[in-house]
C-alpha positions as a printed NumPy array, in Angstrom:
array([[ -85.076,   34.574, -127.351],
       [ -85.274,   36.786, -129.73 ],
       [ -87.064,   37.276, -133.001],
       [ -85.721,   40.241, -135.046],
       [ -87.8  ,   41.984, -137.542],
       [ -86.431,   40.379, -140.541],
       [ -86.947,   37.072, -139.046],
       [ -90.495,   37.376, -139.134],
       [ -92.795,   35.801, -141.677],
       [ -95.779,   37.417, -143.516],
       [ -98.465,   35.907, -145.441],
       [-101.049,   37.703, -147.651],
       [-105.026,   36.096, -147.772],
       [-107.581,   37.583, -150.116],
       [-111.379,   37.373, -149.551],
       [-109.93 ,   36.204, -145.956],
       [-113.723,   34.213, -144.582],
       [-115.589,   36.08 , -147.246],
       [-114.078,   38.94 , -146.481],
       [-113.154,   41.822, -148.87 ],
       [-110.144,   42.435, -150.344],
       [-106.652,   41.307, -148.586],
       [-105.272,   40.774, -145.051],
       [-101.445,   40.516, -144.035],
       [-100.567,   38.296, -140.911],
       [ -96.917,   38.596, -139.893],
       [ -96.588,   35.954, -137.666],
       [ -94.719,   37.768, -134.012],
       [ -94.583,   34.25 , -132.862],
       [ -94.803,   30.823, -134.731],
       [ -97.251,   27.751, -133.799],
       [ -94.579,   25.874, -131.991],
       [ -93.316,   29.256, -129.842],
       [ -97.103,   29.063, -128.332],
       [ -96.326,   25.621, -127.138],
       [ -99.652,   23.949, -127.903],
       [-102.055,   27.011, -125.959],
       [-102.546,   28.533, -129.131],
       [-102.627,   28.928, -132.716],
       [-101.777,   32.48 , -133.546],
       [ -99.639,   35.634, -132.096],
       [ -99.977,   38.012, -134.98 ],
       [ -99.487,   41.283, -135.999],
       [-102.489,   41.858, -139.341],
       [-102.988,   44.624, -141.616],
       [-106.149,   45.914, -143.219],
       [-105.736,   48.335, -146.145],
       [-109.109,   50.868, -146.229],
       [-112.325,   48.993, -147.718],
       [-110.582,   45.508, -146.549],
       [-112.395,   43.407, -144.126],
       [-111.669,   39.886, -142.241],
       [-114.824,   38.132, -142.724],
       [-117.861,   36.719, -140.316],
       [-116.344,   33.548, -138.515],
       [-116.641,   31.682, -135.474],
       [-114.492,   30.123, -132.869],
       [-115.061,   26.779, -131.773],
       [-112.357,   25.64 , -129.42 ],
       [-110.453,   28.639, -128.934],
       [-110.993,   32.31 , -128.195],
       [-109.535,   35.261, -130.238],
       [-108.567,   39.244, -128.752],
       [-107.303,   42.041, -130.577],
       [-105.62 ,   45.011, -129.737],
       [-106.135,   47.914, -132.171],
       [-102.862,   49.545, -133.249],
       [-103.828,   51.84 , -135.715],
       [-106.442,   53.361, -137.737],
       [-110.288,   52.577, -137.63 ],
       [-113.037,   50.136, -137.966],
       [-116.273,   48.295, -137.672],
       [-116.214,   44.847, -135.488],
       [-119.294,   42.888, -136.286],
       [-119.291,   41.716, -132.583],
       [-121.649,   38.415, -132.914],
       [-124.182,   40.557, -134.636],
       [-123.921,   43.627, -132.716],
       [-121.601,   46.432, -135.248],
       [-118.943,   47.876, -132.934],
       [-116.927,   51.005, -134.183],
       [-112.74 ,   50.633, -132.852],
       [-109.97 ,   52.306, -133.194],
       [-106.541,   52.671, -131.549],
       [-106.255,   51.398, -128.222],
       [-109.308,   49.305, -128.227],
       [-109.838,   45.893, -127.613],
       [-111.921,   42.908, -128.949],
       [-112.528,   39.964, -127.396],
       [-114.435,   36.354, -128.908],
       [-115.512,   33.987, -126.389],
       [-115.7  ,   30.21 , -127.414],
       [-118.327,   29.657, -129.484],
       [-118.777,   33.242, -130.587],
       [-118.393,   34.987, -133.653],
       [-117.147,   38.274, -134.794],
       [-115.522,   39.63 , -138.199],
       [-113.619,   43.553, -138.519],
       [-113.364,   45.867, -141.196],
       [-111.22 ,   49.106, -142.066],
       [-113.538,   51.594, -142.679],
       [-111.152,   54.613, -141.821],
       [-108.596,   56.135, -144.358],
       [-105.66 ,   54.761, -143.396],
       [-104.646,   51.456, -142.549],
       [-106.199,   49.205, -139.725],
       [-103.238,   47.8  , -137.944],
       [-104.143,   45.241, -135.107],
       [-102.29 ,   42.165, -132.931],
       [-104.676,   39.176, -132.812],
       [-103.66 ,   36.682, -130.331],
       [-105.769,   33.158, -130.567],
       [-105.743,   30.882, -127.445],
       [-107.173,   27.155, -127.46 ],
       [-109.672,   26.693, -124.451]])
């Protein structure tokens, strides 16, 4: 299979978990292509001064794979400067939230997996 780019669907949030300002999600894969071991395979966008805000997983874990750009990962309480080629991992039960604090935008592939 395969998923062209104009098959794809994007969604906008604002104030995503408290966060500021607004985060894109296209959607690389939908729910039922993850075939129950997970809930999202996204590509998301952070303009500069956006964030995702504080939140934690309970039941699944989370990893992302900066693209492009830079930021701050609150990493369960611990502020963790990324950029491209880095990678963030959340463990069950932990918590984490990222923010573009670079000039450009923060692109990143998030890929949630139940446990």
């Amino acid at each position: 299979m395969i998923r062209k780019s104009g098959e794809l669907t994007s969604e906008t949030f604002v104030n995503r978990f408290g966060g500021k300002g607004s985060l894109q999600v296209t959607k690389l894969l939908e729910m039922d292509q993850l075939q129950g071991k997970g809930r999202l395979f996204a590509r998301n966008l952070l303009q500069p001064g956006c964030s995702l805000g504080w939140h934690e997983h309970k039941g699944d874990i989370e990893a992302y794979y900066i693209i492009t750009g830079e930021g701050t990962v609150d990493d369960n309480g611990t502020m963790v400067p990324v950029a491209a080629g880095d990678v963030m991992f959340t463990a069950n039960g932990e918590s984490h939230s990222i923010e573009n604090t670079g000039t450009e935008d923060l692109e990143f592939i998030a890929l949630i997996l139940y446990v």
